[in-house]
C-alpha positions as CSV (number, residue, x, y, z in Angstrom):
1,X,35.8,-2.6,25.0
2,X,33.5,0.6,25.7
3,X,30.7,1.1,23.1
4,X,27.7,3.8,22.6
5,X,24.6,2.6,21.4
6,X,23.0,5.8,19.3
7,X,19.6,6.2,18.6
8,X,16.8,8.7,18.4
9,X,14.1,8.1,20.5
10,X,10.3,8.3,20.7
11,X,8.6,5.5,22.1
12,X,9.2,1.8,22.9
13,X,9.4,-0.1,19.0
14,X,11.3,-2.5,17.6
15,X,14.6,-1.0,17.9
16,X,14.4,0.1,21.4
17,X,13.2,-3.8,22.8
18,X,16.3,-4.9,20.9
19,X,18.4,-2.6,22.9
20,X,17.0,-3.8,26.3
21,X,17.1,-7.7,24.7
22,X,20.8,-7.3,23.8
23,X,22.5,-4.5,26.1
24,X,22.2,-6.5,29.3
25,X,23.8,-10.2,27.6
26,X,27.0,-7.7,26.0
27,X,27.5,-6.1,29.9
28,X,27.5,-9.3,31.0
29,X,30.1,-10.4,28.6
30,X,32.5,-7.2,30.1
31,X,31.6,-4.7,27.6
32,X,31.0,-1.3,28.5
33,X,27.8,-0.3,26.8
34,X,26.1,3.0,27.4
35,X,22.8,3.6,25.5
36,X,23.2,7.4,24.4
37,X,19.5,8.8,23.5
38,X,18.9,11.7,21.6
39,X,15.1,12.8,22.8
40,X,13.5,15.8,21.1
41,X,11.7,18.2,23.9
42,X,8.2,17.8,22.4
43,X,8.6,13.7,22.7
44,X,10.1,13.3,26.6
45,X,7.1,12.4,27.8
46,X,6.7,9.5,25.3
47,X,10.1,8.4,25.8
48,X,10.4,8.3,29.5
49,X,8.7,4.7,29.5
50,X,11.9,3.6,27.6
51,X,14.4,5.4,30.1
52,X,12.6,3.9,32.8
53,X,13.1,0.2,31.0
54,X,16.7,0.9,31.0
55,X,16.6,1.7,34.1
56,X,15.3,-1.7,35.0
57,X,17.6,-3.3,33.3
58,X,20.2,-1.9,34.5
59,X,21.9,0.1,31.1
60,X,23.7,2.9,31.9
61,X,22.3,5.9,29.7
62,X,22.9,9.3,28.6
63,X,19.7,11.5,27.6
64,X,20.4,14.7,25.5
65,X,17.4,16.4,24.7
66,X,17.5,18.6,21.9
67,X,14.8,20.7,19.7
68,X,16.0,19.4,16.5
69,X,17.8,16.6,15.3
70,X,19.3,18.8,12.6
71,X,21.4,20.3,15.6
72,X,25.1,20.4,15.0
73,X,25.3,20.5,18.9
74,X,24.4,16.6,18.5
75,X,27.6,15.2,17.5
76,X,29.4,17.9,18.8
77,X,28.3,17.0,22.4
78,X,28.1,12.7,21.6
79,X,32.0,13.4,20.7
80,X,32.7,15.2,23.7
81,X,31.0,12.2,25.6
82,X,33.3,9.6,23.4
83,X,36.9,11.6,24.2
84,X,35.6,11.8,27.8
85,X,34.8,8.3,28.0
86,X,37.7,6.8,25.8
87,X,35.0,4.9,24.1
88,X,35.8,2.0,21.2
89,X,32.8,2.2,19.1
90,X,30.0,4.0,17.9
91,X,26.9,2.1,17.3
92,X,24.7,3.6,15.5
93,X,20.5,3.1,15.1
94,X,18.2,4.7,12.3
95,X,19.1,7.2,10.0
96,X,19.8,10.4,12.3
97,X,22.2,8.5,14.2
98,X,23.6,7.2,10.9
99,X,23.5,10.7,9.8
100,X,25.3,11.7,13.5
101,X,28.3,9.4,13.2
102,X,29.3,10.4,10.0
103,X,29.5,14.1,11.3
104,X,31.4,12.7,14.4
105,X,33.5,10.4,11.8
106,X,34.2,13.4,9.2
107,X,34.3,16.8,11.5
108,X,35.4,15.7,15.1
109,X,37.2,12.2,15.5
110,X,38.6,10.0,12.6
111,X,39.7,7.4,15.0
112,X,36.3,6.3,16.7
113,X,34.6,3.7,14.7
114,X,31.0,3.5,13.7
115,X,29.1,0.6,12.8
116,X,25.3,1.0,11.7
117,X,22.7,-1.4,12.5
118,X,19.5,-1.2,9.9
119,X,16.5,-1.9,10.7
120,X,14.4,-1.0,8.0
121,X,14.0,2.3,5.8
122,X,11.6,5.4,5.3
123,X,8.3,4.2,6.7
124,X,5.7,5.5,3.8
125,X,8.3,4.7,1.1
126,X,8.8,1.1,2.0
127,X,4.9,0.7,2.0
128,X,5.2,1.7,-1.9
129,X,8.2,0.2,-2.9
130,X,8.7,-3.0,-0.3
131,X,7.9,-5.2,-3.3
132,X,9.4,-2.8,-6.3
133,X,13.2,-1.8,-4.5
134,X,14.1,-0.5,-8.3
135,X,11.5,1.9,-8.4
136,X,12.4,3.6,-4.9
137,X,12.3,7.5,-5.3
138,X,15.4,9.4,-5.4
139,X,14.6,11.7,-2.6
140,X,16.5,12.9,0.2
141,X,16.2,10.0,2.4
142,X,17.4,8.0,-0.5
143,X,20.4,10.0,-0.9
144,X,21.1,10.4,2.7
145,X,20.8,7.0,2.8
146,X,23.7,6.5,0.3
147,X,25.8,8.7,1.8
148,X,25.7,7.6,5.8
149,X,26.4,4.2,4.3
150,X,29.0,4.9,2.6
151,X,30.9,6.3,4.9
152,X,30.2,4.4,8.2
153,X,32.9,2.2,8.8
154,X,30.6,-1.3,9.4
155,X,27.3,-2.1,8.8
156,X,24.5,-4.9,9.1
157,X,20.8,-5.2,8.4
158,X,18.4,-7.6,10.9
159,X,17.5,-9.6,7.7
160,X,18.6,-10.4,4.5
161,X,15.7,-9.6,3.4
162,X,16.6,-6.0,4.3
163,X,20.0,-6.2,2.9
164,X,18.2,-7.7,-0.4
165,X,15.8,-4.2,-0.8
166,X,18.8,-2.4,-0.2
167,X,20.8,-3.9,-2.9
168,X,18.1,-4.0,-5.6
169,X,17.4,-0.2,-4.6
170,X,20.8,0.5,-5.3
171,X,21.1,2.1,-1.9
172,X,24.1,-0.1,-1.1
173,X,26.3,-2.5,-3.3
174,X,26.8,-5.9,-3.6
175,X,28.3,-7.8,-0.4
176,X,28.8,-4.3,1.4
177,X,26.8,-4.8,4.2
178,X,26.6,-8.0,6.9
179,X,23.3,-9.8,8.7
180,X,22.8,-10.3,12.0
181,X,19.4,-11.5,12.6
182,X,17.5,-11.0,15.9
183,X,17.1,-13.6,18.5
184,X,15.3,-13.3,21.6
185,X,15.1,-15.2,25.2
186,X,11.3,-15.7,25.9
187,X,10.1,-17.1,29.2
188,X,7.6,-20.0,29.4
189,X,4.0,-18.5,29.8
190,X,3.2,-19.2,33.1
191,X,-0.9,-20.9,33.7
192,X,-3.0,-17.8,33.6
193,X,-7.0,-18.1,33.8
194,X,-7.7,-17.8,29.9
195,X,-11.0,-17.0,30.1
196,X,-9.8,-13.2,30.1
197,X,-7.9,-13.3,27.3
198,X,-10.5,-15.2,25.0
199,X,-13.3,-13.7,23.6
200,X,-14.7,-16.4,21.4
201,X,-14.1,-19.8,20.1
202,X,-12.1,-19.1,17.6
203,X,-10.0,-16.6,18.1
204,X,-7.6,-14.5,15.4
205,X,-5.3,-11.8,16.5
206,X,-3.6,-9.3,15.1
207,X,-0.6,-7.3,17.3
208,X,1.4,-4.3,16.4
209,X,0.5,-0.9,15.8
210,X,-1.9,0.4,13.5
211,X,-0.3,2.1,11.1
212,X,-0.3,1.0,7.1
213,X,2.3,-1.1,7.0
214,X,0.7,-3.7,9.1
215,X,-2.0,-4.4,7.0
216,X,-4.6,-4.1,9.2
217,X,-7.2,-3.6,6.3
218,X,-6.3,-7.0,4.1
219,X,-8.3,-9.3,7.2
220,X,-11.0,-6.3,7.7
221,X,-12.0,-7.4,4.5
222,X,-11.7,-11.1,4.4
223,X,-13.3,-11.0,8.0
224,X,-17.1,-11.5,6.3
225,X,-16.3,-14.7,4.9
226,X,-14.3,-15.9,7.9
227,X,-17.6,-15.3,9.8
228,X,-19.0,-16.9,7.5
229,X,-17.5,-20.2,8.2
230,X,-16.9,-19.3,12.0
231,X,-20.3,-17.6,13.2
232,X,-19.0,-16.8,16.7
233,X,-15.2,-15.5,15.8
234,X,-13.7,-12.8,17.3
235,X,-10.4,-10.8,16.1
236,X,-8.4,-9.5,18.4
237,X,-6.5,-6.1,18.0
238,X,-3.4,-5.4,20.5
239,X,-2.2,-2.0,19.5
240,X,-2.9,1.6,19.1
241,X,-1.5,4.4,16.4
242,X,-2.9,6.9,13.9
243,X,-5.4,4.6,11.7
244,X,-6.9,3.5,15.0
245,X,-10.9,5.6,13.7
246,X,-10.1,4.8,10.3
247,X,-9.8,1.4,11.1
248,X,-13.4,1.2,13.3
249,X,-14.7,2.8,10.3
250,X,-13.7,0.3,7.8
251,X,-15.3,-2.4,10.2
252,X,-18.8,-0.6,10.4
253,X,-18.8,-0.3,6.8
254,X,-18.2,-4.1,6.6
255,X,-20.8,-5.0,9.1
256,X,-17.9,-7.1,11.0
257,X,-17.5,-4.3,13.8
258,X,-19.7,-7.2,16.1
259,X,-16.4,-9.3,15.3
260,X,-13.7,-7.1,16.0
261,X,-12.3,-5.9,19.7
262,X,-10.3,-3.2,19.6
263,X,-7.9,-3.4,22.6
264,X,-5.3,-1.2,22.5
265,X,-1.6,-1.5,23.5
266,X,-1.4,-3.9,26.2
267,X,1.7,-5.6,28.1
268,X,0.6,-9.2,28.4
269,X,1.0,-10.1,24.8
270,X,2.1,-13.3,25.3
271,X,-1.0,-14.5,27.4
272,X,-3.3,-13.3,24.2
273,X,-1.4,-14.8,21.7
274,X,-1.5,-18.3,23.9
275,X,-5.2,-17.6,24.4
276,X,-5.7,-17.3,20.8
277,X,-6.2,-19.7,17.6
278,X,-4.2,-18.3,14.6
279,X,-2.0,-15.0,14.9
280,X,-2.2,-12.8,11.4
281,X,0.8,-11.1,10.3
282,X,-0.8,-9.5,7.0
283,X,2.2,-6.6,6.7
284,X,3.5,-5.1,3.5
285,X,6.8,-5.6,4.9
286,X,9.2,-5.5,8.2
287,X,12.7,-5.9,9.1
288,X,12.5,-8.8,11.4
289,X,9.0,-9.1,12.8
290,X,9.1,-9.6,16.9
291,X,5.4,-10.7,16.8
292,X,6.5,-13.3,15.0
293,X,8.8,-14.4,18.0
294,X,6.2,-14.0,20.2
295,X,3.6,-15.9,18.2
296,X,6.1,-19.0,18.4
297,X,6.9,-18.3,21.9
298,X,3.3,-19.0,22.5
299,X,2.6,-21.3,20.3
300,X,0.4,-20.0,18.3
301,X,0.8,-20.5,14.9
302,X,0.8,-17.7,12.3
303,X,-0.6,-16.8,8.5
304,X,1.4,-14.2,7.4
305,X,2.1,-12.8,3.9
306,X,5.4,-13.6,1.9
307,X,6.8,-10.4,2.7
308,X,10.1,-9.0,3.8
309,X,11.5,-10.6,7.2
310,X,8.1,-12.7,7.7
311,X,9.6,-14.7,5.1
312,X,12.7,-15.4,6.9
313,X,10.9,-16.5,10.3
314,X,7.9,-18.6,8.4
315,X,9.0,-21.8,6.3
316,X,5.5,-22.1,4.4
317,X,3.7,-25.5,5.8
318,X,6.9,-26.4,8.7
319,X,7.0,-23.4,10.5
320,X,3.1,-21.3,9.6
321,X,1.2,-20.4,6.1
322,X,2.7,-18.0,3.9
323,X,0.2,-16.0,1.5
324,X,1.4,-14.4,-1.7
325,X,2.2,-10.8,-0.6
326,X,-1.5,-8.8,-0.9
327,X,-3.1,-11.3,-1.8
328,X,-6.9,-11.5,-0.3
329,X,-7.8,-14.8,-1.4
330,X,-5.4,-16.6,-0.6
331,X,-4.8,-15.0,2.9
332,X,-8.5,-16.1,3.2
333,X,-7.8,-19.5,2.2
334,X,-5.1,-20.2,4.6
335,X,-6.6,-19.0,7.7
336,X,-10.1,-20.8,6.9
337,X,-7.7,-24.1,6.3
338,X,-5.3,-23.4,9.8
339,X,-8.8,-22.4,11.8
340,X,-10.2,-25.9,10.4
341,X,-7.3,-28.2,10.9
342,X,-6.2,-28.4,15.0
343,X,-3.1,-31.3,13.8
344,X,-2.2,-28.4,11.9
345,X,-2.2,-26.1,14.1
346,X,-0.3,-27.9,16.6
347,X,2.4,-28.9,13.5
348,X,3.0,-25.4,12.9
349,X,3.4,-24.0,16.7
350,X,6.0,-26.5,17.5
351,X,8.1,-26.7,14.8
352,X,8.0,-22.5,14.9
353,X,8.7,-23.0,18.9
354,X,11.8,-25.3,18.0
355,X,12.8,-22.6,15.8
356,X,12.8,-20.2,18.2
357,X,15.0,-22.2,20.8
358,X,17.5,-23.7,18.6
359,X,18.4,-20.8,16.6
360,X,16.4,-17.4,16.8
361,X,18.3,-17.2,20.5
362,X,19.9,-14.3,22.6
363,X,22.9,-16.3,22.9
364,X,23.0,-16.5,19.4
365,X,22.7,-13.2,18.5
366,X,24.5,-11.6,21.6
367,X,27.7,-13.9,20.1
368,X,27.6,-13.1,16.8
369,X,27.3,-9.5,18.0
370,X,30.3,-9.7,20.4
371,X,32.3,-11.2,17.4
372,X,31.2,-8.6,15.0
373,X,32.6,-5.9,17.6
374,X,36.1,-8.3,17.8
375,X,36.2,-7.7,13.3
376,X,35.6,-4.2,14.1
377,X,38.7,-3.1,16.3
378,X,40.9,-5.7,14.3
């Protein structure tokens, strides 16, 4: 069985950790897998760090840089690659590579089959409409959207939740597209001095990037009457992106900048999260949040909202708190009651690290993968 995986790339995200998760556990069950990267000529630099992590991990990769993704030379040249190759399946990642492996499908090769992973949807428009799926805009994403799906040959979203705002958007219908959620191997934190990864006693943190759809601003202002309770608190920010002044601003103006370290992106996650009292996942919505994961692989136990995927990861009082989506107070409630309550605490991070071991797995997902590919060439 020889397989492409087909994505756009610009950075290390969500998408491109799942390929370097996945990829090596399908080699090692005799698939051929090549990761085939389409990298604009303005974004090589930012996407070396991911060809490098391939390289680590030993995936075999094709990079074809290009100056726009609208470049019929795209699917022309991925084609060539497939005939040459004699490979099985297509599998395709975001919308342009959607949008690729229909041209492939309908203009080059009618044999090769494509199947579509989703992993969420247009970035600002999700924001709006995460909550209000039958109001989405019928703009050209939407449309696009449509049509990719429709004529992809196999498709499966990372959550149901996903497959839930597609069906009430009336992107897709009923029962036309499959779930495969993620799962992940963690390793056991190793002992690590803590004392540089604490800042105060206690300790909130916040990981992912700073853009709107995390949510940043819902704790920036419930942080005053945290304080209020927990004098000496500290939040913790891992991540950097384009709200990163906007956000420092919002904390002066609140008076809670004193409380607040900005940290940027850094590597050692895990050893935060560990170091840390109650992780906050305040996002509008996601497909299948990884700092979720990594919050129960640390065992550190989350408030999150009741949004898209979070939902799916967080039973509310087994696994974390869940907060009615936007919903200040009673984020502000929960955390004050988790940062209270160390029995609690403790409750939450082990039944969320059970849940990670027994069933958000590699093996798991890698297997319902491999058997996805086996419907797919029958």
């Amino acid at each position: 069985m020889k397989i492409i995986y087909l994505q756009n790339i610009d950075g290390v995200a969500g998408s491109e950790k799942y390929f370097l998760a996945l990829i090596p556990k399908l080699i090692d069950k005799s698939i051929d897998v090549t990761m085939y990267c389409v990298v604009k000529h303005k974004n090589k630099q930012n996407a070396t760090e991911f060809l490098h992590l391939l390289e680590e991990n030993n995936i075999p990769y094709v990079v074809q840089y290009v100056n726009s993704y609208g470049s019929i030379a795209i699917p022309y040249k991925i084609n060539k690659f497939i005939k040459e190759n004699a490979i099985d399946i297509v599998h395709t990642h975001l919308i342009y590579a959607d949008f690729w492996g229909v041209l492939i499908k309908k203009l080059f090769n009618k044999k090769v089959k494509i199947v579509s992973t989703k992993h969420g949807y247009h970035e600002e428009t999700y924001v709006k409409y995460c909550n209000t799926p039958k109001k989405l805009p019928k703009n050209l994403y939407y449309w696009l959207f449509k049509f990719t799906h429709k004529n992809i040959d196999y498709s499966y979203a990372c959550s149901y939740g996903l497959k839930n705002f597609y069906e009430k958007g009336m992107l897709i219908k009923e029962n036309s597209m499959d779930v495969i959620q993620h799962g992940f191997n963690y390793p056991d934190i190793p002992l690590f001095n803590e004392s540089e990864y604490r800042f105060s006693n206690p300790q909130l943190i916040i990981v992912g990037r700073l853009i709107k759809r995390k949510g940043h601003h819902f704790v920036f202002e419930i942080l005053p009457e945290i304080c209020k309770e927990f004098p000496d608190l500290k939040l913790i920010i891992l991540g950097s992106g384009e709200l990163e002044n906007e956000l420092k601003a919002l904390a002066k103006s609140l008076n809670i900048d004193k409380h607040i370290e900005f940290l940027g992106f850094k590597t050692e996650v895990a050893k935060y999260l560990s170091s840390s009292d109650v992780a906050l996942v305040p996002s509008y919505s996601e497909g299948l949040p990884l700092v979720i994961f990594e919050a129960f692989n640390a065992k550190t136990p989350v408030v999150s909202f009741d949004s898209i995927g979070c939902n799916e990861l967080i039973i509310d009082g087994e696994t974390g708190f869940l907060a009615k989506s936007f919903d200040k107070t009673e984020l502000l409630n929960k955390t004050i009651e988790l940062l209270k309550n160390k029995a609690l605490q403790k409750h939450f991070s082990d039944n969320g690290y059970a849940k990670l071991k027994t069933y958000f797995s590699l093996k798991r997902m890698t297997e319902d993968t491999y058997s996805y590919y086996i419907k797919v060439l029958k």
